[in-house]
C-alpha positions in Angstrom: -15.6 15.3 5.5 -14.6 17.4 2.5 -11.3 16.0 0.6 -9.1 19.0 -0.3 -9.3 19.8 -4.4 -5.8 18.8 -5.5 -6.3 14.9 -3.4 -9.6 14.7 -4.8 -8.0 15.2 -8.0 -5.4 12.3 -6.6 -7.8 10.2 -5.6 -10.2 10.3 -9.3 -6.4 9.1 -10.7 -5.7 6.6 -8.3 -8.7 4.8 -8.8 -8.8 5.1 -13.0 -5.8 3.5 -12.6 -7.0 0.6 -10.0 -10.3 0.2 -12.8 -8.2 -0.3 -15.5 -5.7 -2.6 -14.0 -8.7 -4.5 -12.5 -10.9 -4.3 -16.4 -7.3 -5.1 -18.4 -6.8 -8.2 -16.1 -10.3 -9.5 -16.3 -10.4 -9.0 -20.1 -7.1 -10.3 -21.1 -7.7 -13.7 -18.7 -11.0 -13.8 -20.8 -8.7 -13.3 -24.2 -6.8 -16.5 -22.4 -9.5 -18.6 -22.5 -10.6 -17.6 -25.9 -7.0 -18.0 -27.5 -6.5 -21.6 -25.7 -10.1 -22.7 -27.3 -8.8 -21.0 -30.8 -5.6 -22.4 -30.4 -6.7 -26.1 -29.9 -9.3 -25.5 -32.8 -6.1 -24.9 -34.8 -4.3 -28.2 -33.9 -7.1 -29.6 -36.7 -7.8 -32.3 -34.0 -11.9 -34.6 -34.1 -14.3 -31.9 -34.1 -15.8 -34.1 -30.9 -12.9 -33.2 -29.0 -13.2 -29.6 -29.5 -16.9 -29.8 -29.2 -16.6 -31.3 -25.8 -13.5 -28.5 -24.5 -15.9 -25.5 -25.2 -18.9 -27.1 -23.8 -16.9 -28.3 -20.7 -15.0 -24.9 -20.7 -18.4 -22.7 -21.0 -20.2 -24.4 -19.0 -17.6 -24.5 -15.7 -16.9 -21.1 -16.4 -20.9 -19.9 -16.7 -21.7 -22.1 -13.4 -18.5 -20.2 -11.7 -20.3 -17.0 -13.0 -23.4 -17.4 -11.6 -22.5 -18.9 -8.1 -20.1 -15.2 -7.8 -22.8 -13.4 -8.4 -25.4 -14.9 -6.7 -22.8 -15.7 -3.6 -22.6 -11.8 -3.4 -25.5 -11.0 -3.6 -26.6 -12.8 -0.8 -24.0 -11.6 1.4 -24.5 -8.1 0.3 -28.5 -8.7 1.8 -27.3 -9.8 4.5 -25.5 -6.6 5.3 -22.0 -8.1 5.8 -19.5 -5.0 6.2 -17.2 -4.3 3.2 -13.5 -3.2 3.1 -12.7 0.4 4.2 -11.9 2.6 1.5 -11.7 6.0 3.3 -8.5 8.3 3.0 -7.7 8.7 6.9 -9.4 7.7 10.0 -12.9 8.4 10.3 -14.6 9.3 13.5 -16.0 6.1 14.4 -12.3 4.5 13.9 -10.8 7.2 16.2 -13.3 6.3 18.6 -12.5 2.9 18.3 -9.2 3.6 19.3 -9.5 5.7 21.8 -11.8 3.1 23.5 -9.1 0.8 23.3 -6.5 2.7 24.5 -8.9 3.5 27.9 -9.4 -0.3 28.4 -5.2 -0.9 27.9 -5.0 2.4 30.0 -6.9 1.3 33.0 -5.1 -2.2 32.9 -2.2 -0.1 33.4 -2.9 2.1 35.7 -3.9 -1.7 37.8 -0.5 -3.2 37.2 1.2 0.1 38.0 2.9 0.2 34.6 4.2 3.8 34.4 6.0 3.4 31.2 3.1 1.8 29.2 0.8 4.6 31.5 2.7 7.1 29.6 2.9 5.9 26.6 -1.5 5.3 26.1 -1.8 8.5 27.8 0.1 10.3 24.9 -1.9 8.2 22.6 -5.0 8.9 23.8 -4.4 13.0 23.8 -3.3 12.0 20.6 -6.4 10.3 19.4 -8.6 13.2 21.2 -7.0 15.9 19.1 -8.1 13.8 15.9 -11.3 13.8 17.2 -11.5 17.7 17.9 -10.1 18.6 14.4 -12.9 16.9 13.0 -15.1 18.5 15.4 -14.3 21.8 14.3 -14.1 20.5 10.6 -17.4 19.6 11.3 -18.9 22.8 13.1 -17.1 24.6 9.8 -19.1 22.5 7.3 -22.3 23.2 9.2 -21.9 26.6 9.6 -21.1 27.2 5.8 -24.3 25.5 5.4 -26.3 27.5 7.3 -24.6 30.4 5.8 -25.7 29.8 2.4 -28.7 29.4 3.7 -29.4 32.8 5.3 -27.6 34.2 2.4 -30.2 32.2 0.0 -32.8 33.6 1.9 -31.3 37.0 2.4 -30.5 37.2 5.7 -27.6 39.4 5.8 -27.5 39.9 9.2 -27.4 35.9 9.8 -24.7 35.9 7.0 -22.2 38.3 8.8 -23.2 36.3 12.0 -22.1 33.0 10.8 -18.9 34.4 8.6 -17.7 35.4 11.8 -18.3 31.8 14.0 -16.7 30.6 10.3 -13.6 32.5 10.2 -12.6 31.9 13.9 -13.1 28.1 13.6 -10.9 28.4 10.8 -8.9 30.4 13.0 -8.7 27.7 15.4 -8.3 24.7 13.0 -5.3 27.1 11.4 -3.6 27.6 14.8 -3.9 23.6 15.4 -1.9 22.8 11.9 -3.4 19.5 11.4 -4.3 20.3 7.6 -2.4 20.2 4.8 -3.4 23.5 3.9 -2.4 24.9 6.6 1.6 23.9 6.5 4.1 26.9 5.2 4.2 27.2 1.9 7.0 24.6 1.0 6.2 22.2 3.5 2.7 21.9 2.3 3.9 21.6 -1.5 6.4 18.7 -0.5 3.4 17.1 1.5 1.6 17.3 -1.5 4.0 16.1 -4.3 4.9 13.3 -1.7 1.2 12.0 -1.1 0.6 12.3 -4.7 3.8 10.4 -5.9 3.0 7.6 -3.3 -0.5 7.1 -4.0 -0.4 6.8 -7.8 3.1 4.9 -7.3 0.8 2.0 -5.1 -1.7 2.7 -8.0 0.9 2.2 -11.2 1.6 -1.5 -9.2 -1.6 -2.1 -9.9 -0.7 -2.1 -13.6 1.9 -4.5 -13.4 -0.3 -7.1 -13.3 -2.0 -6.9 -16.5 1.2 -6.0 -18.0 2.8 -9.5 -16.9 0.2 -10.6 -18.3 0.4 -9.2 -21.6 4.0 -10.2 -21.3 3.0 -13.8 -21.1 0.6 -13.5 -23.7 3.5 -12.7 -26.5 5.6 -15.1 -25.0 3.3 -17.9 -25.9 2.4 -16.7 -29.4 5.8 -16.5 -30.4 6.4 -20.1 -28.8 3.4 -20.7 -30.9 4.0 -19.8 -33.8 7.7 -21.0 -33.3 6.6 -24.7 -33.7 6.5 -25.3 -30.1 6.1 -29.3 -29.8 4.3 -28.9 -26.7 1.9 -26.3 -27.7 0.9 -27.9 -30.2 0.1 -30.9 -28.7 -3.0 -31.7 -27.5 -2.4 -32.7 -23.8 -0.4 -29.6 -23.7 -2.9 -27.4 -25.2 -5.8 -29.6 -22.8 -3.5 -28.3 -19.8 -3.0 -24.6 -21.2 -7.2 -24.4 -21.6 -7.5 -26.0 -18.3 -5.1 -22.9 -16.6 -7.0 -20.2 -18.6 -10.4 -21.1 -17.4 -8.8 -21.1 -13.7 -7.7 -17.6 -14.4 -10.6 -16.7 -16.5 -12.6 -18.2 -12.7 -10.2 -15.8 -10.6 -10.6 -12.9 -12.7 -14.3 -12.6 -12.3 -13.8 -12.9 -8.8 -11.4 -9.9 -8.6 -14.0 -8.0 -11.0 -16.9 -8.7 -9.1 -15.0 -8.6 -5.8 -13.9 -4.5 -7.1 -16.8 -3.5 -8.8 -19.9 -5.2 -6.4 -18.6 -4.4 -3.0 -21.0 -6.1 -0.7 -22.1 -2.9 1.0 -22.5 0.6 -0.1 -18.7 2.3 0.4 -18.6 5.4 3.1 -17.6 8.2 1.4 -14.1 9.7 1.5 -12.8 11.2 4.2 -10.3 13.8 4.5 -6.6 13.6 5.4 
């Protein structure tokens, strides 16, 4: 299904934002690692010790590398469904639904259980005007396809022809109201500011993670170069390394987990 322009614009800032909370957190739990290692290097403690942290360190955090990677690969070959990403229902979901709501309907209708009777049937006329929206959304797309491709080939007569079928669907789908751009004027431009202000308000959360982070970061540099006694000693430091490599672990699972999804992603659907 076609996104409307202005969500489509929405939706390329919604997910900047989720790539660059997602990149910013990866790289500054890398910058953790890499500090901890510089930081110890700095205590001017037996290069043996700081010999053995970085080999231990690199060589955890290659092996946890690897066995990501590899671990999602296989799954991805083995076709195992990925997370949902579409904006709205699609058709298969409403179907879904509506097949459920027939099986708790008919259990219903056997216990004689007129107020939950009432209340599937209203969600199943519910669920089957969905479906017919996107039905005529559908017959719309093809027909503007076929359109263009009279009009390619000079058909003018099959151009009129299918204008016609196009603007009465539209007609219909109009009538129905279920599209944004088919609300009044005001309504549809409070819709609008309201779906755009809560998506990229979920997206700016995104943001706050990397930012605590970043926040963290400064506090231990100016604990650091306060004279922290702990910091600056080497179980501490040992213990501060040993965290940053767990994050450093986690944040190439979040990467990988955002960036490789195991199975190609549907495409978006419209709201």
């Amino acid at each position: 299904m076609k996104v409307h322009p202005f969500l489509s614009k929405v939706e390329k800032i919604y997910i900047f934002i989720v790539h660059l909370a997602v990149v910013l957190g990866g790289l500054i739990s890398l910058a953790w690692l890499a500090g901890s290692l510089f930081l110890y290097w700095r205590l001017d403690r037996p290069v043996w010790e700081l010999a053995s942290l970085v080999a231990v360190s690199l060589f955890a955090f290659s092996w946890f590398c690897v066995r990501e990677f590899s671990r999602r690969s296989l799954r991805a070959g083995a076709g195992k469904p990925a997370d949902d990403d579409n904006w709205g229902e699609s058709r298969e979901e409403l179907e879904g639904h509506l097949a459920e709501i027939e099986e708790g309907l008919s259990e219903a209708q056997r216990g004689g259980e007129k107020d939950r009777i009432q209340k599937l049937e209203e969600a199943r006329e519910d669920v089957l005007s969905q479906l017919k929206g996107l039905e005529l959304e559908d017959q719309v797309e093809e027909l503007q396809r076929l359109r263009d491709e009279a009009s390619a080939a000079g058909r003018g007569s099959e151009v009129r022809e299918y204008s016609k079928k196009i603007d009465k669907h539209e007609a219909r789908l109009k009538k129905r109201g279920d599209r944004l751009e088919d609300l009044p004027a005001v309504t549809r431009a409070f819709a609008y500011g309201f779906l755009a202000l809560s998506i990229l308000t979920i997206a700016s959360i995104f943001l706050l993670a990397p930012l605590f982070m970043l926040l963290i970061t400064g506090f231990f540099w100016e604990a650091w170069t306060g004279g922290s006694e702990w910091l600056r000693a080497p179980g501490g430091m040992a213990a501060l390394i040993a965290a940053s490599l767990i994050l450093a672990c986690v944040g190439v699972r979040i990467v990988s987990w955002h960036f490789s999804p195991e199975t190609p992603k549907t495409g978006k659907q419209n709201l």
